[in-house]
VEXTI-349853 format. One record per residue (C-alpha): residue in one letter; residue number from 1; chain; y, z, x. Coordinates in steps of 0.001 Angstrom, whole numbers, plus 524288, in hexadecimal, padded with zeros to 5 digits. Last residue first. Layout:
N
- A:NUM:A:Y:Z:X
...
END
This chain:
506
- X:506:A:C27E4:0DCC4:B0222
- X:505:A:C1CF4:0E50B:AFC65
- X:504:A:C262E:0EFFE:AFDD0
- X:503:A:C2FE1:0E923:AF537
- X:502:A:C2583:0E748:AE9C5
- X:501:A:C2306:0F5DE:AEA87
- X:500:A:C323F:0FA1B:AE7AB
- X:499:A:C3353:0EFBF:ADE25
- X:498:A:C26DB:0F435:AD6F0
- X:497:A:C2C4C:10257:AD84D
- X:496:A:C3905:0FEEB:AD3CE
- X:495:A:C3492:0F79C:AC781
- X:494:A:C2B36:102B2:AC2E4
- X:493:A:C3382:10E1E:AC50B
- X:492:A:C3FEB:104A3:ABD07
- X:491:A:C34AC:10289:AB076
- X:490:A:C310A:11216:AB3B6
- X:489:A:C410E:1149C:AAF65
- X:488:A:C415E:10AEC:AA566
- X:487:A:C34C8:10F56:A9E3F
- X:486:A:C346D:1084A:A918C
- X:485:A:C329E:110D7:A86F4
- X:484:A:C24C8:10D34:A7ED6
- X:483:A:C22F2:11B44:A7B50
- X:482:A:C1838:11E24:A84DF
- X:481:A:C2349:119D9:A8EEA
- X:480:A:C25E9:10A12:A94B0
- X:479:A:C2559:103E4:A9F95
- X:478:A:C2909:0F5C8:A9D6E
- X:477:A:C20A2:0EA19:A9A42
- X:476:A:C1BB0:0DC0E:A9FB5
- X:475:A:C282B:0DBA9:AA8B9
- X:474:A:C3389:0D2A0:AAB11
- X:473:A:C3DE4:0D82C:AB329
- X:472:A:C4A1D:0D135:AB477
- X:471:A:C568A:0D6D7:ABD83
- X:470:A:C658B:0D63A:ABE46
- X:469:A:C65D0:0DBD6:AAF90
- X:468:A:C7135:0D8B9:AA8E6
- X:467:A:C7AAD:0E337:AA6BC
- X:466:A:C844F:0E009:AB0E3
- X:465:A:C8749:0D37F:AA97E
- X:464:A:C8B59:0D8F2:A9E29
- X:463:A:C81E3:0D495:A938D
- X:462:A:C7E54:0C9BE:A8966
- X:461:A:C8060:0BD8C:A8FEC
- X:460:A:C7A11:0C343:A9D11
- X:459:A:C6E5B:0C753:A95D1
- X:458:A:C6B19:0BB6C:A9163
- X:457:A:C6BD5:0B64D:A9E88
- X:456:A:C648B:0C0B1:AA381
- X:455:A:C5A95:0BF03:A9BBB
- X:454:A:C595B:0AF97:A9FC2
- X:453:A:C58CE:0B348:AAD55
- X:452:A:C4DC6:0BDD5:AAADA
- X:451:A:C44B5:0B324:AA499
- X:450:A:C3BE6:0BC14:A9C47
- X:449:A:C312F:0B5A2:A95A2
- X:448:A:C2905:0B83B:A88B9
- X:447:A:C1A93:0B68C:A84DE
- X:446:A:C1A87:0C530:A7F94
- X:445:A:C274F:0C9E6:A81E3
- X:444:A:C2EEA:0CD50:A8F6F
- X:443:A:C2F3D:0DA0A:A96C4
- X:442:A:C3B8B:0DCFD:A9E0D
- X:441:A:C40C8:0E547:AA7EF
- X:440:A:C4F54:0E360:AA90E
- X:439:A:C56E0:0E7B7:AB55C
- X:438:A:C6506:0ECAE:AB6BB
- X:437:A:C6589:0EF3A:AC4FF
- X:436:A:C6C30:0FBD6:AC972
- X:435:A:C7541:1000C:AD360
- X:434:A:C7967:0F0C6:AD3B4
- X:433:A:C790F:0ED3C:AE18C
- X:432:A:C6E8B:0F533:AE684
- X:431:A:C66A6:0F4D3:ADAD8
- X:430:A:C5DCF:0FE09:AD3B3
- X:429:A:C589F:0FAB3:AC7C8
- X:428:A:C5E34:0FD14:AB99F
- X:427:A:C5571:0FC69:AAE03
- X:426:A:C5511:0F207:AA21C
- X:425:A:C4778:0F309:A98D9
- X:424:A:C42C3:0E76A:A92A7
- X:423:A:C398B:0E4D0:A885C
- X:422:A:C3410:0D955:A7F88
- X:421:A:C3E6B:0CF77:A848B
- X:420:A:C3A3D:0C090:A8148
- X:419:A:C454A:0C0C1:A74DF
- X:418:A:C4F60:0C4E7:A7D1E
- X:417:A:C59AC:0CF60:A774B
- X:416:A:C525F:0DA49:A7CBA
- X:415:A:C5821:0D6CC:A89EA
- X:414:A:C66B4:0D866:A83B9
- X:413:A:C617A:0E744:A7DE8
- X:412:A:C5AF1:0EA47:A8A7B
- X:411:A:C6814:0E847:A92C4
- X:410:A:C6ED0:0F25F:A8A55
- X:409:A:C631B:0FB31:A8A4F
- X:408:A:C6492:0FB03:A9A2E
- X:407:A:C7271:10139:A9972
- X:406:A:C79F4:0FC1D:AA4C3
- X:405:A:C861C:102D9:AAAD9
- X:404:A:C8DDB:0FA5A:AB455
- X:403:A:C8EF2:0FF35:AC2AB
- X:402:A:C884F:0F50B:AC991
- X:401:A:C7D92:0F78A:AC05E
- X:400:A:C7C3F:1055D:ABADC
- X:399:A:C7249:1056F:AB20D
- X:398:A:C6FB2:10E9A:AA663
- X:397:A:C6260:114DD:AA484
- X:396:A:C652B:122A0:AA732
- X:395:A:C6EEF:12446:A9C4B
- X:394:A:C63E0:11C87:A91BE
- X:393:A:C6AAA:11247:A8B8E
- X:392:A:C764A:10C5C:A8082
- X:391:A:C6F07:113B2:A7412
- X:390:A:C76B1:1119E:A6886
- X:389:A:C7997:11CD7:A5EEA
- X:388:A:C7E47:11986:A501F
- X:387:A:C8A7D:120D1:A4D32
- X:386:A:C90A8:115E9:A4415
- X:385:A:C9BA2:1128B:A4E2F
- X:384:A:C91DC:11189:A59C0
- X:383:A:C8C98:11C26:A6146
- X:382:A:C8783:11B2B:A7054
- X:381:A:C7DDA:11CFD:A79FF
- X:380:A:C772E:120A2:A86B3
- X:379:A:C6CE6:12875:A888B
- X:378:A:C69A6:1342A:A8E1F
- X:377:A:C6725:13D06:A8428
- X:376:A:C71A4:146A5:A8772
- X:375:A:C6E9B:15267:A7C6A
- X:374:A:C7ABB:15A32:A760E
- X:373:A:C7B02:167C0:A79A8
- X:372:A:C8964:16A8D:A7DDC
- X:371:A:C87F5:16B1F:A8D78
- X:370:A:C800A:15D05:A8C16
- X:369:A:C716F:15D4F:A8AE7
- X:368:A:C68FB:155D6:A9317
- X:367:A:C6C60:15D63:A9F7C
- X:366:A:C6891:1696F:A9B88
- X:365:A:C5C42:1655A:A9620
- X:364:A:C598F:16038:AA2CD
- X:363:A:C5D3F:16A7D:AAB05
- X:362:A:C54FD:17533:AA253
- X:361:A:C4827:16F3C:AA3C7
- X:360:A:C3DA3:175A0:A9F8A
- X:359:A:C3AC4:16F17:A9399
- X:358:A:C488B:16631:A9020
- X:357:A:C4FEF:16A6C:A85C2
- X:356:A:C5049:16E5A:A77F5
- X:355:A:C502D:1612D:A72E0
- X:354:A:C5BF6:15A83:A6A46
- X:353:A:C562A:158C2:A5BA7
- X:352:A:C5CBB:16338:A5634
- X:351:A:C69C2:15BFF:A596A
- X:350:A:C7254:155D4:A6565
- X:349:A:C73BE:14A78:A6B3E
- X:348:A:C789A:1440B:A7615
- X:347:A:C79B5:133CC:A7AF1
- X:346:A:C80DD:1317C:A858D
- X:345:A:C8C67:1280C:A85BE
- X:344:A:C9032:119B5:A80BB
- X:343:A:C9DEA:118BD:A7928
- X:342:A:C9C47:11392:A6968
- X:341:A:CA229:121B3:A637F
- X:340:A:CA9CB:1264E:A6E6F
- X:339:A:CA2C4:13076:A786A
- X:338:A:C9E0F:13EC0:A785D
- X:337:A:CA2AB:146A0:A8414
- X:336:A:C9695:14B2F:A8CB8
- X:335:A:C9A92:14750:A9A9C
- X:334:A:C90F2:13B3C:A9AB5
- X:333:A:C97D7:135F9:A8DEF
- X:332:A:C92E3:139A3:A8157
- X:331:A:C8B90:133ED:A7565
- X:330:A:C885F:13C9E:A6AB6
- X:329:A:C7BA4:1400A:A6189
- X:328:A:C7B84:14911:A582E
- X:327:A:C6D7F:14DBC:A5116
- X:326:A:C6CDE:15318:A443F
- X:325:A:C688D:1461C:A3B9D
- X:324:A:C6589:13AC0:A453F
- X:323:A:C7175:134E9:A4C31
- X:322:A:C73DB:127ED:A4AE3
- X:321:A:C6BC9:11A9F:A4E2F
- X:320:A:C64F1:11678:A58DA
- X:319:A:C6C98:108F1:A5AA9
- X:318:A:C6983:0FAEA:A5FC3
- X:317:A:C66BC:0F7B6:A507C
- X:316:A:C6D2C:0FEAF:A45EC
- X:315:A:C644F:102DE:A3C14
- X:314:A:C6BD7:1099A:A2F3A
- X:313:A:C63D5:10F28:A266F
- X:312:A:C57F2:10F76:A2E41
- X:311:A:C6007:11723:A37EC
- X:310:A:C60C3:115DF:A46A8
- X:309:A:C5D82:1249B:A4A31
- X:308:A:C65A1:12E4C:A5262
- X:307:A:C60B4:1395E:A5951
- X:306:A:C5028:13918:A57AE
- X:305:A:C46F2:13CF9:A6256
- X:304:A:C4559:14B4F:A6529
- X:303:A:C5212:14B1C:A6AE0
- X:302:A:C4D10:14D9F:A7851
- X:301:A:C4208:14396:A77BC
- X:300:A:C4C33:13901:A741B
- X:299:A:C5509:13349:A695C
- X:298:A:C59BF:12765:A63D4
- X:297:A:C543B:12180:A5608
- X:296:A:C4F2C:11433:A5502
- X:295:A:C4B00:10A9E:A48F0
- X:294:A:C45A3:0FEEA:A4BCF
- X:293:A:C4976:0F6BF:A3F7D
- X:292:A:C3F97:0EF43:A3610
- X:291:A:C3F9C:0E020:A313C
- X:290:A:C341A:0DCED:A3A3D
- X:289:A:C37C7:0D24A:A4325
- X:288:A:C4844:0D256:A42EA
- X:287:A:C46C2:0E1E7:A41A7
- X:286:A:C3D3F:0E291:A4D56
- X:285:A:C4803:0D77A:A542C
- X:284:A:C52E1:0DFF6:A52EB
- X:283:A:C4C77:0EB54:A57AA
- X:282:A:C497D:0E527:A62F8
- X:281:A:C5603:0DF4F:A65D0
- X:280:A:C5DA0:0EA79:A64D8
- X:279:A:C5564:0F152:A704E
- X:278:A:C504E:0FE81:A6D51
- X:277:A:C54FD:10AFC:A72CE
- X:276:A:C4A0E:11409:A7A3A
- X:275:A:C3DF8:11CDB:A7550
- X:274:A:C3EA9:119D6:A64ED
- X:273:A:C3E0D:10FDC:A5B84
- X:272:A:C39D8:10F24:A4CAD
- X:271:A:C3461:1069E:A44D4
- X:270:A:C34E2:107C1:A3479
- X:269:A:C2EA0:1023A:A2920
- X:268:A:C220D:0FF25:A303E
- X:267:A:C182C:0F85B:A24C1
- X:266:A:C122B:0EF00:A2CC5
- X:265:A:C188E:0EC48:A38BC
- X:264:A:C0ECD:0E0F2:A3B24
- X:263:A:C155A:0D886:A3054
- X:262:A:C21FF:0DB81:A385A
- X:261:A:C1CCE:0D8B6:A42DB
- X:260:A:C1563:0CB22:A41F9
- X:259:A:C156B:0C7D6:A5026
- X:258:A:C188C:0D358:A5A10
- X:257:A:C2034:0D149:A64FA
- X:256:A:C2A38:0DB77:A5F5A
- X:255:A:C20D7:0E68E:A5E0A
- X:254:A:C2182:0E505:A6E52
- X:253:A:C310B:0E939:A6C64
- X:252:A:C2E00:0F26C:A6307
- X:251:A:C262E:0F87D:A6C50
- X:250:A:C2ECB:0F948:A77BF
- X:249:A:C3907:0FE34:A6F33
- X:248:A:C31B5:10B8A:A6BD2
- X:247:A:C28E6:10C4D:A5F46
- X:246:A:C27DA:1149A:A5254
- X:245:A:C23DA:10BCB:A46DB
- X:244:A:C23CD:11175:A3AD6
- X:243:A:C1C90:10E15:A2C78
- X:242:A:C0FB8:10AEC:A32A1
- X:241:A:C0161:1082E:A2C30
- X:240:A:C0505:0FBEE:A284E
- X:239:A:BF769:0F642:A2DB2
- X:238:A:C0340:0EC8E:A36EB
- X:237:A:C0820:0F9C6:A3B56
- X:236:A:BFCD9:0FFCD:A3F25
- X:235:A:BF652:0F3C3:A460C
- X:234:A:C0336:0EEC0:A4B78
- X:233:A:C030E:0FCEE:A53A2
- X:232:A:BF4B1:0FBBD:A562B
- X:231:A:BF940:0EE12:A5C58
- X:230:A:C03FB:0F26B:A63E3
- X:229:A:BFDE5:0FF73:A6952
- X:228:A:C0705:10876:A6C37
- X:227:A:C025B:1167C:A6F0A
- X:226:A:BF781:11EC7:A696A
- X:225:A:BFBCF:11AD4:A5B8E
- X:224:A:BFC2F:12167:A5041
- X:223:A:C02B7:11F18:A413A
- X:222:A:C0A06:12CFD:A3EBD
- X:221:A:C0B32:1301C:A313F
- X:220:A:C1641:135C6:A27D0
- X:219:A:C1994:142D0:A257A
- X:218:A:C2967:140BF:A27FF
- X:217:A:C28C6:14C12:A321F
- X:216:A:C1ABB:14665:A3653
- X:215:A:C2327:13B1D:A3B02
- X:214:A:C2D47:13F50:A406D
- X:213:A:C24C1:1494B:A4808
- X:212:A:C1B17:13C28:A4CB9
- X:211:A:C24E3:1321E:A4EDC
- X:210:A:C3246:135C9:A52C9
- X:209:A:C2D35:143EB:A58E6
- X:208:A:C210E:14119:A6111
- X:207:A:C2203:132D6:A624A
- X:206:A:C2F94:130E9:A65EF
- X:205:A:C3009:13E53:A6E88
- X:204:A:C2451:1397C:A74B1
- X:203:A:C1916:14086:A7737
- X:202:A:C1695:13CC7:A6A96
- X:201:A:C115B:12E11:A70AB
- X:200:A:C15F7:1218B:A68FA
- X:199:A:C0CD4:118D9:A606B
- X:198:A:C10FC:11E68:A54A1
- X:197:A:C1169:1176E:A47A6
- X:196:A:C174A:11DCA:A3DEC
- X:195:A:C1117:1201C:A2FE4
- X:194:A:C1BDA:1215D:A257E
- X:193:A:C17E3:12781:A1765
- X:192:A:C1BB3:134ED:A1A83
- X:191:A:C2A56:13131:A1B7A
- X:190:A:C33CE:12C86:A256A
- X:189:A:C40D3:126D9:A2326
- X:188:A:C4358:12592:A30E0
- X:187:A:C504E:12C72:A32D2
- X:186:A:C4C31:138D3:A2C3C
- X:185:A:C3E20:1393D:A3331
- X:184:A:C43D0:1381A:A3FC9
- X:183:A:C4F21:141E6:A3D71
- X:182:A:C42DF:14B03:A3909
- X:181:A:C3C1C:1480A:A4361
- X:180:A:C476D:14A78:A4AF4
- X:179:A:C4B41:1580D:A466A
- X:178:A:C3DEB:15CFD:A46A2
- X:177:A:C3C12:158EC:A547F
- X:176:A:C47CD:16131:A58BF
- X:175:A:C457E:16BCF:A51C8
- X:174:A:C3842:16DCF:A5526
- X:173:A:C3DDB:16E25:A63D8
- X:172:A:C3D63:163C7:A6D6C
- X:171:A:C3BF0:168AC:A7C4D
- X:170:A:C3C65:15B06:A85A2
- X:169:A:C367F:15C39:A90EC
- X:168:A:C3BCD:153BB:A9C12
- X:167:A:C3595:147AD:AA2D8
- X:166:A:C39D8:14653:AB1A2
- X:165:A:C40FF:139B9:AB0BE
- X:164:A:C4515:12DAC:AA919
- X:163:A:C368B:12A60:AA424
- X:162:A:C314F:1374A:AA333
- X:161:A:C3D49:13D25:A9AA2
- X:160:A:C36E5:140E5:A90F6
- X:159:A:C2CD5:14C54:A8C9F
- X:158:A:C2B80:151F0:A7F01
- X:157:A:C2A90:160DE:A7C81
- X:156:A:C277E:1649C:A7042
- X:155:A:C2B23:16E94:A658C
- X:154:A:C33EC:17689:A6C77
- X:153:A:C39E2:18121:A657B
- X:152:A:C4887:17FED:A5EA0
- X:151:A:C43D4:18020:A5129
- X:150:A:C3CC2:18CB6:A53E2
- X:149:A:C2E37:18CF3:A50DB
- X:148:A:C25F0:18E00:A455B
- X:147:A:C1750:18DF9:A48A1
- X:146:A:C11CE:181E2:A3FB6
- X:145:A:C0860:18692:A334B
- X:144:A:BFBE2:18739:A35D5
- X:143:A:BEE59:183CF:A2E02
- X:142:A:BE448:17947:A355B
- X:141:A:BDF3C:1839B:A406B
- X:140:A:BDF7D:18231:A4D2C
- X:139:A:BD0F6:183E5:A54E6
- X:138:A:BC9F7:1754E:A4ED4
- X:137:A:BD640:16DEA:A5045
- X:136:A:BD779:1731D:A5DD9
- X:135:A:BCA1A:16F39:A6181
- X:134:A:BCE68:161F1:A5BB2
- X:133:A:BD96B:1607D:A6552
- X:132:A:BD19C:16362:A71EC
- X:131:A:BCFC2:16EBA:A7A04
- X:130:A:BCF90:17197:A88F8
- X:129:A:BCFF6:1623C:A8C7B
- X:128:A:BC5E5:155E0:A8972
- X:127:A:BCC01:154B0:A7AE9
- X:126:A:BD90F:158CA:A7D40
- X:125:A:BE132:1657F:A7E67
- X:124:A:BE3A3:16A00:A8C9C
- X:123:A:BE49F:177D7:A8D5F
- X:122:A:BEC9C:18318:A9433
- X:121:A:BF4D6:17A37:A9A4F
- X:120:A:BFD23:1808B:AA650
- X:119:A:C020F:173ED:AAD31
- X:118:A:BFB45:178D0:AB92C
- X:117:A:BEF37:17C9B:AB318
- X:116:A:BED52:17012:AAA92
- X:115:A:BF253:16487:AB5D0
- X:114:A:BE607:160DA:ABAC0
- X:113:A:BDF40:160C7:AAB9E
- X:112:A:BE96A:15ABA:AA52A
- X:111:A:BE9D0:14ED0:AAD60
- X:110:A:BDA7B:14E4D:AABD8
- X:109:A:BDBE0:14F99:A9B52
- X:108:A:BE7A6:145E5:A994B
- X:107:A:BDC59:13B7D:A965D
- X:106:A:BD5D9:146AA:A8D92
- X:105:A:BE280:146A6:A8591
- X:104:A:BED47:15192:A83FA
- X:103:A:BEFF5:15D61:A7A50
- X:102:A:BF77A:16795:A845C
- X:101:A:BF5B6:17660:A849F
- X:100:A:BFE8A:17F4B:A8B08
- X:99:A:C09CD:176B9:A8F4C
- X:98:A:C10E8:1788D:A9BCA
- X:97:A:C1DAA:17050:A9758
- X:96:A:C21C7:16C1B:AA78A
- X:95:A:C144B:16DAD:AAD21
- X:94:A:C0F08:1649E:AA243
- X:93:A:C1A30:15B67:AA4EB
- X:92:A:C16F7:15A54:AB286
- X:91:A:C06F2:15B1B:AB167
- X:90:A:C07EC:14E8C:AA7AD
- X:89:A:C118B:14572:AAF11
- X:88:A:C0684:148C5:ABB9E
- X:87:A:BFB49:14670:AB4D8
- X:86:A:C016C:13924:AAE6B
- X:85:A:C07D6:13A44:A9FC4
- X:84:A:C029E:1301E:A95B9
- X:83:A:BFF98:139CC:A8BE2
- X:82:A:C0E64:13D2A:A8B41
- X:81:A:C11BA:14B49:A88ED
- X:80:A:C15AE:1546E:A7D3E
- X:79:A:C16F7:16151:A7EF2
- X:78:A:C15E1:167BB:A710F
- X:77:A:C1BBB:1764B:A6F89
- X:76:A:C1665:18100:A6A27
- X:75:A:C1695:185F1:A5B94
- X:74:A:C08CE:184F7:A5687
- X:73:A:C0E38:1794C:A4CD8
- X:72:A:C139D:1729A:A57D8
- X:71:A:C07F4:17220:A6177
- X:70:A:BFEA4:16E03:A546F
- X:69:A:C08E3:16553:A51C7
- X:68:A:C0648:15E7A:A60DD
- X:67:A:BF796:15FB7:A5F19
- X:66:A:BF6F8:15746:A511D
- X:65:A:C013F:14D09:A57E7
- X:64:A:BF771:14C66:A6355
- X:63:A:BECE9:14BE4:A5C5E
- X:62:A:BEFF8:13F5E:A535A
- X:61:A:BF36A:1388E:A5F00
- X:60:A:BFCD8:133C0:A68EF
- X:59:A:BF8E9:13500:A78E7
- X:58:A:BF657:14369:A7DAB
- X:57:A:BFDBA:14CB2:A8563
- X:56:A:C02A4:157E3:A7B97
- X:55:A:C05B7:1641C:A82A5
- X:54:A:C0826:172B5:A7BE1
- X:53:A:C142A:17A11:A8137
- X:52:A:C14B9:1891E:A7AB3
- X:51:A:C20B6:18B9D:A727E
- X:50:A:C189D:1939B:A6722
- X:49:A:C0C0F:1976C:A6BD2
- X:48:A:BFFD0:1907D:A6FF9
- X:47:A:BF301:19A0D:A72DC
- X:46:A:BE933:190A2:A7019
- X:45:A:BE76A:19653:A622B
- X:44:A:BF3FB:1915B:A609B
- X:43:A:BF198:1856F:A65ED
- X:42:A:BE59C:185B4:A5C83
- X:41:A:BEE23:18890:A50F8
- X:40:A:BF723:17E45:A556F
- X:39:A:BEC71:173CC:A5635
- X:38:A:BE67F:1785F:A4A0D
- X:37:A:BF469:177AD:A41ED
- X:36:A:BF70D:16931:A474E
- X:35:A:BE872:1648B:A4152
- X:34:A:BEE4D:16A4A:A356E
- X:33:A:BFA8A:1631B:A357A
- X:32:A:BF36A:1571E:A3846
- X:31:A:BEB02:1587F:A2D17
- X:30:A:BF371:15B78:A2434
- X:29:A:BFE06:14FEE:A28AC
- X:28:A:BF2C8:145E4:A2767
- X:27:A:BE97C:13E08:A342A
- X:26:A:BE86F:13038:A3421
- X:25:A:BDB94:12941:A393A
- X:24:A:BDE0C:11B06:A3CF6
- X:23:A:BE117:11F30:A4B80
- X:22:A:BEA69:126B8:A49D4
- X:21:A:BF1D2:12A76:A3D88
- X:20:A:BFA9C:1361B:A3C87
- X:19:A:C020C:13E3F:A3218
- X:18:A:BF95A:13803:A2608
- X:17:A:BFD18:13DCC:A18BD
- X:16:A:BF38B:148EC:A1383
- X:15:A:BFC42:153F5:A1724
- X:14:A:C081D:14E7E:A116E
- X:13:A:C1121:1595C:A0CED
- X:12:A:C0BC1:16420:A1445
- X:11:A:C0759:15A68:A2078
- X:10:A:C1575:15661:A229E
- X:9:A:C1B0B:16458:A2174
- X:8:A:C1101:168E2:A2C5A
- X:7:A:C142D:15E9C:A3525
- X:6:A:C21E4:16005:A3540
- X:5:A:C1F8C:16E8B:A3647
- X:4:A:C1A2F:16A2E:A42FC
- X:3:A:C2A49:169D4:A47DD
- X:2:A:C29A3:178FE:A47E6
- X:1:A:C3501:18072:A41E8
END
């Protein structure tokens, strides 16, 4: 099994269909699956072997999905890292994979250079660095057939946990991304004629495996985008170029301010959501203004993305659906016993999709599994009477305030409500009295005001009184992640150290 057989399938029974367009040129399955083939051969040539760590640091592009296939197809195993990593965030997770080679960009070039030796990189593949792409084009050759591998060996490794903590590496096998682009494809009806947009970067388990493998699973094309532009993203939609719309909440909620959308939409049958819950109201308006639902699945980085999947059959709003096909999913208590049908608990799962662990880090994985094998996610949730999953919060981001328990999506969903809100994120700060102060950062609409008293009187009359925030912030945006995920835990950094500085100035 090897997860570029995907690839190689796609471009035997549509080799002159387009896999990727950039940039107005587009780019078919043959002749990406040969340019794949002459990177691997030249790995090979290289000196890669089966199970060796190759690094991909670059920002989205027709390269960088033609270099990571070339790493699957000779057999090792892609590392895939953020192009907007710092010096530092680069040499720790280098010295933590040690990757031979690593396909990068000349501004990662000086970073690269200081930190080569130690991190043990035999080359540095870009244009200004030890050899670039199209050298490699010219050594492979175009005729090769993907090194079979074990279903259980790695495939990637995909890094998360950066904004909660020390990130972690996460070891997905072929098996695991097989099984959820294929659960992907399944779900979303796709087929060779779709073109999704993607604006969204593969380092990314949203981008790597929901987008781009689901997609070249299904053989259809990939419409992209360095990173989110609003009006190249109108442009490609409103030339009805686009059939999918991959985006994060953030987004749709700017998509919102725009006049004439559905018109503008084009011909997108189908928008999708992924990288934290969506707000109710949201979605309710994009269906209200364009006639189409925001789909949403749950899952994360260790699950290789999808678990359950709000159906196009039947959508139920506020919820993220059922199970996917061969993965379970139960909620338990904090000492491992599953819970009634409609109680709140932890979310586990287990199924081919469920990583192998953590990269050199045995604590971790052991402490994200339970005893019996099933995955802790983290989260918070519950099942109601038809066995769709909803998602109550994150574990680490409830709030203890004067020793009630607040979940911040909760409060979101009520500020969401108001027609001048664009975004909002709740977090708890510290107070004496309270333990924690349930505070709303907020970010109004174009042209729009916030008057804090009058949200909180609408808030009052809609929750308990402890969950009301005690404190306003109105801000021009929020932190957010390559992915458009808002940042709670630098948004609270942020806040504290501009408190902290302000009261020194005193």
């Amino acid at each position: 099994m090897n997860l570029a057989t995907n690839l190689e399938r796609s471009a035997l029974f549509f080799p002159d269909r387009p896999a990727i367009s950039e940039a107005g040129r587009e780019m078919t399955y043959g002749e990406l699956n040969q340019k794949a083939n002459r990177v691997a051969t030249a790995l090979m040539k290289m000196g890669a072997k089966p199970g060796d760590f190759i690094g991909l640091c670059a920002p989205n592009s027709s390269d960088w999905i033609i270099f990571y296939f070339g790493v699957l197809k000779a057999g090792a195993v892609a590392v895939t890292l953020s192009s907007l990593l710092t010096g530092d965030e680069l040499s720790f997770l280098l010295n933590h994979s040690r990757p031979r080679f690593i396909f990068t960009f000349d501004e990662k070039l000086n970073d690269l250079m200081r930190i080569k030796d130690s991190c043990g990189l035999e080359k540095l593949i870009c244009p200004k660095g030890d050899l670039d792409l199209n050298r490699m084009l010219d050594i492979g050759t175009s005729s090769f057939k993907a090194v079979d591998r074990n279903r259980a060996d790695m495939a990637a490794i995909l890094y998360t946990g950066g904004t909660t903590g020390t990130p972690k590496g996460v070891m997905l096998s072929h098996e695991n991304i097989i099984v959820s682009s294929h659960n992907i494809m399944f779900y979303e009806h796709s087929n060779e004629s779709d073109r999704g947009l993607c604006f969204l970067p593969f380092n990314h388990v949203f981008g790597q495996i929901h987008i781009m493998n689901a997609t070249f699973l299904s053989s259809g094309c990939i419409e992209l985008l360095p990173s989110f532009d609003m009006d190249r993203v109108l442009w490609a939609t409103e030339n009805g170029r686009i059939t999918k719309l991959f985006a994060v909440p953030t987004i749709y909620a700017r998509l919102l301010t725009v006049d004439r959308l559905r018109e503008r939409l084009g011909k997108v049958r189908y928008c999708f959501s992924a990288a934290a819950s969506m707000a109710k109201e949201i979605v309710e308006k994009w269906r209200e203004r364009t006639g189409l639902s925001i789909f949403e699945s749950y899952g994360m980085t260790e699950t290789a993305t999808a678990v359950t999947y709000n159906h196009l059959y039947r959508h139920v709003v506020g919820s993220v659906g059922d199970p996917v096909h061969g993965v379970e999913v139960k909620i338990r208590d904090g000492s491992g016993h599953e819970v009634e049908q409609g109680r709140e608990g932890e979310i586990c799962i287990r199924g081919r999709n469920v990583m192998i662990g953590y990269l050199n880090n045995p604590e971790e994985t052991r402490s994200a599994f339970w005893d019996d094998g099933w995955l802790r996610s983290g989260d918070i949730g519950l099942f109601d009477e038809d066995g769709y999953l909803y998602i109550v919060d994150r574990i680490k981001d409830l709030m203890i305030t004067g020793g009630e328990n607040v979940y911040p999506r909760e409060v979101e969903e009520m500020i969401y409500k108001r027609p001048e809100v664009e975004l909002c994120a709740v977090v708890g700060l510290p107070d004496r009295e309270w333990g924690e102060r349930v505070t709303a950062f907020i970010v109004p609409k174009s042209g729009q005001r916030i008057v804090p008293e009058e949200l909180k009187l609408f808030l009052k009359s809609h929750l308990s009184p402890f969950k009301v925030p005690k404190q306003y912030e109105i801000l021009n945006d929020l932190p957010r992640s390559p992915t458009g995920k808002i940042l709670k835990r630098e948004l609270k950094k942020q806040f504290l150290e501009a408190a902290r500085l302000a009261k020194e100035k005193e």
